[in-house]
C-alpha positions as CSV (number, residue, x, y, z in Angstrom):
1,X,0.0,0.0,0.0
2,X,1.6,3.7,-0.8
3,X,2.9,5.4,2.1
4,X,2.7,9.5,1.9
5,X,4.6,12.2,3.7
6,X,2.6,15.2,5.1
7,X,3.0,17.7,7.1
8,X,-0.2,19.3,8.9
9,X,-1.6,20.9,11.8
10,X,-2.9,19.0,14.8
11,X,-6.0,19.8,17.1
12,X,-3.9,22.3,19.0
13,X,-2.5,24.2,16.2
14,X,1.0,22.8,16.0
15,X,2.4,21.4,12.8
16,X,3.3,18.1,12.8
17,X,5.3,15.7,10.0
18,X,4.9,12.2,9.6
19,X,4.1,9.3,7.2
20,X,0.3,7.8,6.8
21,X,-0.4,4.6,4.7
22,X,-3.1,4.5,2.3
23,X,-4.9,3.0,-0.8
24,X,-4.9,6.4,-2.6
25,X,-4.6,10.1,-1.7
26,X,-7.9,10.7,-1.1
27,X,-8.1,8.1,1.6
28,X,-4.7,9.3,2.8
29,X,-6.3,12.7,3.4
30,X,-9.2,11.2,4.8
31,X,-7.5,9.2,7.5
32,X,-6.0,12.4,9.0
33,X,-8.6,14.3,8.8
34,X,-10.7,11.5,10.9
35,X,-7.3,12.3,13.6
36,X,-8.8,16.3,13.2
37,X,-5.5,17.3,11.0
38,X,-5.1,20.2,9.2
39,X,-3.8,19.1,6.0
40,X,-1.0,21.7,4.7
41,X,1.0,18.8,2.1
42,X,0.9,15.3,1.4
43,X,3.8,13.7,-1.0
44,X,3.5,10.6,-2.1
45,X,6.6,8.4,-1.0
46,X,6.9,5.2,-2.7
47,X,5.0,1.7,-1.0
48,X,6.3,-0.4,1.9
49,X,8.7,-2.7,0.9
50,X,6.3,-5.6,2.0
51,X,3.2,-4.3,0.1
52,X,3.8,-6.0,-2.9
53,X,4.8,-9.3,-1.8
54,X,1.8,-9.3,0.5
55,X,-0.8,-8.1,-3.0
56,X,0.8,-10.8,-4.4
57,X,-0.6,-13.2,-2.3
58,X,-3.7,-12.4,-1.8
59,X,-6.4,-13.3,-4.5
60,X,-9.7,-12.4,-5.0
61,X,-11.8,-14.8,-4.6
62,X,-15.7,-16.3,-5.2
63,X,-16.4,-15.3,-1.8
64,X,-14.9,-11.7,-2.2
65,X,-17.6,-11.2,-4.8
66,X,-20.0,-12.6,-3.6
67,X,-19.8,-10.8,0.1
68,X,-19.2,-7.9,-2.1
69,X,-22.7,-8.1,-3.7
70,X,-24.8,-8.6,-0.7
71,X,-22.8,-5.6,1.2
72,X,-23.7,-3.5,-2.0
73,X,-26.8,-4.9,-2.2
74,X,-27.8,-3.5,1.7
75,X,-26.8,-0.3,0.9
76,X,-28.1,0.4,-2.7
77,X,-31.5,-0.5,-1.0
78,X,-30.8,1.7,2.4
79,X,-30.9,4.5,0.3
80,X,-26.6,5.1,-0.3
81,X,-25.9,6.3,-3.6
82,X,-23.1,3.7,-5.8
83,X,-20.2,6.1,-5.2
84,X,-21.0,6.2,-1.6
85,X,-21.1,2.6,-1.3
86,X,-18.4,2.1,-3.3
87,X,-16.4,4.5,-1.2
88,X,-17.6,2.4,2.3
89,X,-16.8,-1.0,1.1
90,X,-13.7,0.2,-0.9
91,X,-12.7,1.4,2.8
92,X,-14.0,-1.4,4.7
93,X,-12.0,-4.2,3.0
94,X,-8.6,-5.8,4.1
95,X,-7.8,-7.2,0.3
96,X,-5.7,-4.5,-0.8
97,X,-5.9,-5.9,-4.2
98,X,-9.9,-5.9,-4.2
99,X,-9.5,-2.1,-3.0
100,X,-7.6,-0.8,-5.8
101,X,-10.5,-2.5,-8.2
102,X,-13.3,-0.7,-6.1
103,X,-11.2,2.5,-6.3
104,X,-11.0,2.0,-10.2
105,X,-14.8,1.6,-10.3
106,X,-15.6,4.6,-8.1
107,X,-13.9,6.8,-10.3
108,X,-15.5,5.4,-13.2
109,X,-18.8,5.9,-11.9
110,X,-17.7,9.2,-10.5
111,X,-16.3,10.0,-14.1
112,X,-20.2,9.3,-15.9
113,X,-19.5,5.6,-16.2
114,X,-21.8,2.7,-15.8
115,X,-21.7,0.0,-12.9
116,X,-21.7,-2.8,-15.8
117,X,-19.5,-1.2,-18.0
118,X,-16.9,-0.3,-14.9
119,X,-17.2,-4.2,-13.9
120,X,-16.7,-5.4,-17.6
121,X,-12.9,-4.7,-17.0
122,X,-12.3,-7.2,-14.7
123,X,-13.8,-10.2,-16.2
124,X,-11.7,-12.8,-14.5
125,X,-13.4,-11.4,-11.6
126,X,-17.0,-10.5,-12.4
127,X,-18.7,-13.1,-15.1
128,X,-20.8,-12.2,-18.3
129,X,-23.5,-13.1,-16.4
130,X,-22.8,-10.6,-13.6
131,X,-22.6,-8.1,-15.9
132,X,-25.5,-8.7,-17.8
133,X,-27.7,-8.9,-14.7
134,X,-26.2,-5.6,-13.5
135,X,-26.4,-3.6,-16.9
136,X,-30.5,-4.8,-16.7
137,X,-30.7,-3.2,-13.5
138,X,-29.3,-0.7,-14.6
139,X,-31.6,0.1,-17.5
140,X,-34.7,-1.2,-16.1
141,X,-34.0,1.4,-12.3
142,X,-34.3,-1.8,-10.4
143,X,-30.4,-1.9,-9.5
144,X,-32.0,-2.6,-5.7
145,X,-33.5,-5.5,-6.4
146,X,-31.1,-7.2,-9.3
147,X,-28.6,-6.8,-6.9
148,X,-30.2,-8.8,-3.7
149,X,-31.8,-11.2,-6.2
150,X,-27.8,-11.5,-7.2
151,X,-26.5,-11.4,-4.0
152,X,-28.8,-14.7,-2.5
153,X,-28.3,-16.6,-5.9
154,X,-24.5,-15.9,-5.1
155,X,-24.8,-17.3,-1.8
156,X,-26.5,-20.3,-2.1
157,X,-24.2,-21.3,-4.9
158,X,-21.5,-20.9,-2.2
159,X,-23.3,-23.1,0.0
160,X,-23.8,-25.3,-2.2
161,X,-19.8,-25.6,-3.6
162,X,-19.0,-25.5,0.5
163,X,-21.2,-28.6,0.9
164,X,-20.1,-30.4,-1.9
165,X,-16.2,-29.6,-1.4
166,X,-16.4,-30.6,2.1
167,X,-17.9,-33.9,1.4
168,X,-14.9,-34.6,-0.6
169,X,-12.3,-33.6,2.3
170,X,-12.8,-37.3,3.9
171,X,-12.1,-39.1,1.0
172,X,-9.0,-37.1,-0.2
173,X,-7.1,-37.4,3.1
174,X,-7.5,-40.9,3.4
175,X,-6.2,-41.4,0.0
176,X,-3.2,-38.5,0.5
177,X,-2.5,-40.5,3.9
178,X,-2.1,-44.0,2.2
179,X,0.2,-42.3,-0.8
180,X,2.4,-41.2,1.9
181,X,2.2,-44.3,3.7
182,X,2.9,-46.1,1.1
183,X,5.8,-43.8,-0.4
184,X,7.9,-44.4,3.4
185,X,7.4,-48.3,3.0
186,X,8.8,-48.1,-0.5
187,X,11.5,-45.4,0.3
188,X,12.6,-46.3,3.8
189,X,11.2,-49.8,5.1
190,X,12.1,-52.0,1.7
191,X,15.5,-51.1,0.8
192,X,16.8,-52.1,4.5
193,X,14.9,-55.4,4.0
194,X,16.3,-55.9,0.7
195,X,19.6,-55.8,2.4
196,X,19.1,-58.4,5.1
197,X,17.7,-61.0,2.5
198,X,20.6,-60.5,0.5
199,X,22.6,-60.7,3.8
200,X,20.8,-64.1,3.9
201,X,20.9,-65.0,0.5
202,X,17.4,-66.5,0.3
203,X,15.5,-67.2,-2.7
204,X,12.4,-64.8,-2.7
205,X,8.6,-65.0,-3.9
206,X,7.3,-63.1,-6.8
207,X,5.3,-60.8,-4.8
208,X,8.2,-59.6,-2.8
209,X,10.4,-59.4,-5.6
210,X,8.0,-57.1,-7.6
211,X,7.9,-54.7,-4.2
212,X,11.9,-54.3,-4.2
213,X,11.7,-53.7,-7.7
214,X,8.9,-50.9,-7.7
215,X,10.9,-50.0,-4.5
216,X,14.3,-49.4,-6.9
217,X,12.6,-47.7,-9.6
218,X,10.9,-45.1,-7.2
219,X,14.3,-44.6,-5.3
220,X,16.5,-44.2,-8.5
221,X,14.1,-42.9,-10.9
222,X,12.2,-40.7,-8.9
223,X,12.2,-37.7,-11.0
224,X,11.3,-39.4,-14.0
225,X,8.1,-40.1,-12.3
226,X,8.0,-36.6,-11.3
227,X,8.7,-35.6,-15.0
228,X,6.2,-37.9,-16.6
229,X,3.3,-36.4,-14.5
230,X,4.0,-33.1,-14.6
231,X,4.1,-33.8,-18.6
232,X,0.9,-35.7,-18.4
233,X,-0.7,-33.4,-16.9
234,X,0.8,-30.7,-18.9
235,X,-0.3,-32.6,-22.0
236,X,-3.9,-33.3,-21.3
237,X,-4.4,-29.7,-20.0
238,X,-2.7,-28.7,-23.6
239,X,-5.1,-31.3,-25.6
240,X,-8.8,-30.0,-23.5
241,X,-7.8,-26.8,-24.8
242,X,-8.4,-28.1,-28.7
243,X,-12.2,-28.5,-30.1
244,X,-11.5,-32.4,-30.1
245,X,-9.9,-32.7,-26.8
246,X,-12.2,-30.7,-24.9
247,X,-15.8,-32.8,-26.4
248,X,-13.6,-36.2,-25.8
249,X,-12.5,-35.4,-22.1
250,X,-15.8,-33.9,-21.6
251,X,-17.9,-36.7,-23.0
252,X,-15.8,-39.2,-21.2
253,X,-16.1,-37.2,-17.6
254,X,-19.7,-37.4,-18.0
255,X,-20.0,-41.4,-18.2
256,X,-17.3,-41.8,-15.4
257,X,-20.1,-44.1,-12.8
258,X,-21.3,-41.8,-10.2
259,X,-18.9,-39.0,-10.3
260,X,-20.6,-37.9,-13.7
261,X,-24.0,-38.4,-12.7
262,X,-22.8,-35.9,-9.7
263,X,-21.4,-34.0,-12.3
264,X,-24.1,-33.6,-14.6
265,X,-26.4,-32.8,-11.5
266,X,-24.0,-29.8,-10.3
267,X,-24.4,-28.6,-13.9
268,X,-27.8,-28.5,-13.4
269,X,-28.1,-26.8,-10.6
270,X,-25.9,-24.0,-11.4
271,X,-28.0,-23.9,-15.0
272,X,-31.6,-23.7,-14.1
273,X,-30.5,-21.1,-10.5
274,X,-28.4,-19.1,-13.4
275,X,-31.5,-19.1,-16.3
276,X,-34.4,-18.0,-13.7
277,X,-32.1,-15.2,-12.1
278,X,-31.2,-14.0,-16.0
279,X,-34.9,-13.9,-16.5
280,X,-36.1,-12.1,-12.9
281,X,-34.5,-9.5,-13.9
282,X,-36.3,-9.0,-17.8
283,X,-33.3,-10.7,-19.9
284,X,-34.9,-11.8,-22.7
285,X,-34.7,-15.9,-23.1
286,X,-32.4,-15.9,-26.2
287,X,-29.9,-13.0,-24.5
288,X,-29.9,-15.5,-21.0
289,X,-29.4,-18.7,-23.1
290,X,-26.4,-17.0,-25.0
291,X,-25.0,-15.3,-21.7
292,X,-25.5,-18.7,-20.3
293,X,-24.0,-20.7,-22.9
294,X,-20.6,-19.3,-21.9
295,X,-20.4,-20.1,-18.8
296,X,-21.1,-24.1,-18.8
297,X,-18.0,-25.9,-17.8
298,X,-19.0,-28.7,-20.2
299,X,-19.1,-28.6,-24.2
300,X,-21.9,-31.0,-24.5
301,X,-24.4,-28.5,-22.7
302,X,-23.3,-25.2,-24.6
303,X,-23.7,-27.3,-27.7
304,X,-27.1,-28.4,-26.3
305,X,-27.9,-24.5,-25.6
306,X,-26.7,-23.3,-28.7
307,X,-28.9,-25.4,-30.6
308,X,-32.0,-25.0,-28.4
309,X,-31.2,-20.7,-28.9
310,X,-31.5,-21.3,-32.5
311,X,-35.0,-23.2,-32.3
312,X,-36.1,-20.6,-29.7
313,X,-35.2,-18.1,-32.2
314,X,-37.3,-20.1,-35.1
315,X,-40.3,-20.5,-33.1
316,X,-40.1,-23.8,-31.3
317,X,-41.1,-23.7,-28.2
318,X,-38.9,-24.7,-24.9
319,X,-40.1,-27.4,-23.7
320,X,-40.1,-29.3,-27.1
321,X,-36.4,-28.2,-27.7
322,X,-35.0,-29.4,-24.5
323,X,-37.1,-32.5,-24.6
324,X,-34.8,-33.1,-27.6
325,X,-31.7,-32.8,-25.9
326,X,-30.7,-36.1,-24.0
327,X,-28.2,-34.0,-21.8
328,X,-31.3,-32.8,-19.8
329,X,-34.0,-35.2,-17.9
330,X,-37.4,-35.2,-18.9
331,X,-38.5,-33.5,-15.6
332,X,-36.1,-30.0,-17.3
333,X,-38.2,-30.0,-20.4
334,X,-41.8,-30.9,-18.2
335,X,-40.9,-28.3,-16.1
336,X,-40.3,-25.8,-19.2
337,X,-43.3,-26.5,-20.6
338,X,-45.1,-25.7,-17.4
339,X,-43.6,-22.7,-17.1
340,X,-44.7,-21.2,-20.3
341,X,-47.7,-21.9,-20.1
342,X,-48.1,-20.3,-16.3
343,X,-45.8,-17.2,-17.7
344,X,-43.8,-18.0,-15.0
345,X,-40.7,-19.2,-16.2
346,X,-38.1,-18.0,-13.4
347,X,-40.4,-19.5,-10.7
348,X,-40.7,-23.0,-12.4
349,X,-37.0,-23.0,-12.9
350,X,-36.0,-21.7,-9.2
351,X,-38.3,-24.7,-7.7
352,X,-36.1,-26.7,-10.3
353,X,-33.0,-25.7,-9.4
354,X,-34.3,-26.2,-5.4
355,X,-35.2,-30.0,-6.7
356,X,-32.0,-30.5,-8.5
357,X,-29.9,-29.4,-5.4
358,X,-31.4,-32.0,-3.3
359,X,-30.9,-34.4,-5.9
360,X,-26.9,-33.5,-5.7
361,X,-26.6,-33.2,-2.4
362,X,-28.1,-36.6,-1.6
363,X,-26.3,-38.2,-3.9
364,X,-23.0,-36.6,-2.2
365,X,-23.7,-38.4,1.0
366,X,-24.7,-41.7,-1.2
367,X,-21.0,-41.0,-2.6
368,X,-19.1,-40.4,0.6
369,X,-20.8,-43.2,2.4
370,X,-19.9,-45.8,-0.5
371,X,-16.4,-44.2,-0.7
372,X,-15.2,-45.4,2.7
373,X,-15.8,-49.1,2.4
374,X,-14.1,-48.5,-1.4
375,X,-11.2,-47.1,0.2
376,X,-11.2,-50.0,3.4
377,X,-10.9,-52.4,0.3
378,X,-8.0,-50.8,-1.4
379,X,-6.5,-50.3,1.6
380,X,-6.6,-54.1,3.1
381,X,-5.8,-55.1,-0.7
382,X,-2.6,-52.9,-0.4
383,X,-1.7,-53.3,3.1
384,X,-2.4,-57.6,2.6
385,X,0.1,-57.2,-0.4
386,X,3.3,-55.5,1.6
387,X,2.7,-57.8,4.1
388,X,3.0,-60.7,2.7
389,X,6.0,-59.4,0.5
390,X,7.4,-58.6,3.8
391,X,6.6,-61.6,6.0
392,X,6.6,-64.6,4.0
393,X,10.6,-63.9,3.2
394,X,11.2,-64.1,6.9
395,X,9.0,-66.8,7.7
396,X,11.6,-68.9,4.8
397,X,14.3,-67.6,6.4
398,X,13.2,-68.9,10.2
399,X,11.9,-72.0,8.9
400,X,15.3,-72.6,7.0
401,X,17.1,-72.5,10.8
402,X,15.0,-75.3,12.6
């Protein structure tokens, strides 16, 4: 953060020199003026030598934005003007990083500038949705309630990410804690073995001859393992990033048992929450589906969207079109068809996403509870395996002495 040099008057009229820390100069002002200073100069100085390293390291985050939103969301509707608001929250946060953004909006906005058009900068930050939603607020006056409709769509997708993420925390440090496990055994515990039956000069079984050897290779060729994942994983990243890698990894992610049903669910839900919030606030159903289309995470659905916007667009109605689509369940294109004919579209598809959220969520405890007997297996497989390796050598060897 920049550090500036003044010199001003304090509350009983002497003058005074010192350094204050600040975002910008306007806060820098502000801050001593809070302390009842009489501002005579204020030079800016340079930034502590720390600053950077520590806006390096912080990030903005989903929940930066989305606390962000609600925060703006209160005060829009208590009556605060969007600089004002901007100016509190810029203040309020601890992300210096976030604060320079806010500062870059205000002044926007300040400058004549629209909310959506200030946001549209900093697209790795604020989607395409987010901005569309804001721009109709601001066009239709209803920035208050765009923005809380926003701000509890927002949340409950954090919810449901927290719920789904922390199902998974079980799972992956059981299988961290048996890699490590098993990476001491092969690293430490074999190799002195190995010496002591070559000590011995027995004749060993298959099994605990494959162990040593999987026990060399990872102690001599260790960074060729290293090498070959980092490469693998450089190389598929590389390939998803083609039109033929991306539909083949994306097809074959969805037929993966269980974990692509999950996936296809979580899809789902983040569509039909994302399609009735678009149209809450007056997007018109071809602009939400092609706002939408972007942000699926899977090519199969924004080829499924793309196709359904261009029967929209010829007169077919929605339910028929995404009855046509095997990527969504029938109850998607029921639910569509109710919809139009109620005329309420972003209702039928909020009580869908509601349904579809239960749907995940049960089938993440159905996943974690068949995970753990999964694991037990591989586990007593893997642990029966080194045994035996281990033991039956040594039961030769004591056997060989009576």
């Amino acid at each position: 953060m920049p550090f500036y040099s003044y010199k001003a008057f304090t509350p009983e009229g002497k003058e005074t020199r010192g350094i204050v820390e600040g975002p910008s100069e306007d806060q820098a002002v502000r801050i001593l003026k809070e302390k009842q200073f009489v501002v005579i100069s204020l030079t800016h100085t340079g930034e502590s030598p720390f600053s950077g390293v520590v806006t390096k390291l912080q990030r903005i985050g989903f929940s930066d934005i989305v606390n962000f939103t609600r925060q703006l969301s209160t005060m829009i509707t208590a009556g605060l003007s969007l600089p004002q608001a901007l100016t509190i929250l810029r203040e309020q946060t601890t992300n210096q990083e976030f604060a320079k953004i806010l500062s870059d909006i205000e002044h926007q906005i300040v400058g004549g500038g629209t909310l959506a058009d200030a946001l549209s900068k900093y697209p790795s930050h604020f989607s395409s949705i987010y901005i569309s939603l804001i721009r109709a607020g601001e066009s239709s006056g209803l920035m208050d309630k765009v923005l809380t409709r926003l701000a509890e769509t927002m949340e409950s997708q954090r919810e449901f990410r927290a719920k789904v993420q922390g199902a998974m925390i079980y799972p992956s440090i059981i299988i961290v804690g048996m890699i490590v496990v098993a990476g001491v055994m092969m690293v430490v515990v074999i190799p002195k073995l190995t010496e002591l039956y070559k000590d011995f000069g027995i004749s060993l079984p298959l099994t605990t001859r494959i162990l040593i050897a999987v026990s060399n290779f990872i102690i001599h060729f260790w960074w060729l393992i290293i090498l070959g994942a980092g490469g693998a994983v450089a190389g598929i990243q590389k390939w998803k990033k083609t039109s033929s890698g991306e539909r083949i990894i994306d097809t074959y992610m969805l037929k993966i048992p269980v974990l692509g049903n999950l996936q296809k669910k979580v899809i789902l839900v983040e569509f039909t929450r994302t399609l009735s919030m678009l149209l809450s606030a007056g997007i018109h159903i071809l602009d939400a589906l092609k706002i939408l289309k972007n942000s699926l995470g899977n090519v199969l659905y924004r080829d499924a969207i793309d196709d359904i916007g261009k029967k929209v667009e010829k007169g077919f109605t929605l339910g028929d079109t995404f009855q046509a689509h095997k990527e969504f369940p029938a109850i998607v294109a029921q639910m569509m068809k109710v919809g139009e004919e109620t005329g309420k579209m972003d209702d039928t598809l909020l009580k869908l996403s509601v349904y579809f959220q239960s749907e995940t969520e049960n089938l993440v405890k159905g996943l974690t509870t068949a995970i753990e007997p999964i694991i037990m297996v591989f586990l007593g497989v893997g642990v029966g395996f080194i045994v035996i390796s281990v033991i039956t050598p040594i039961y030769n060897l004591t056997a060989q002495f009576k």
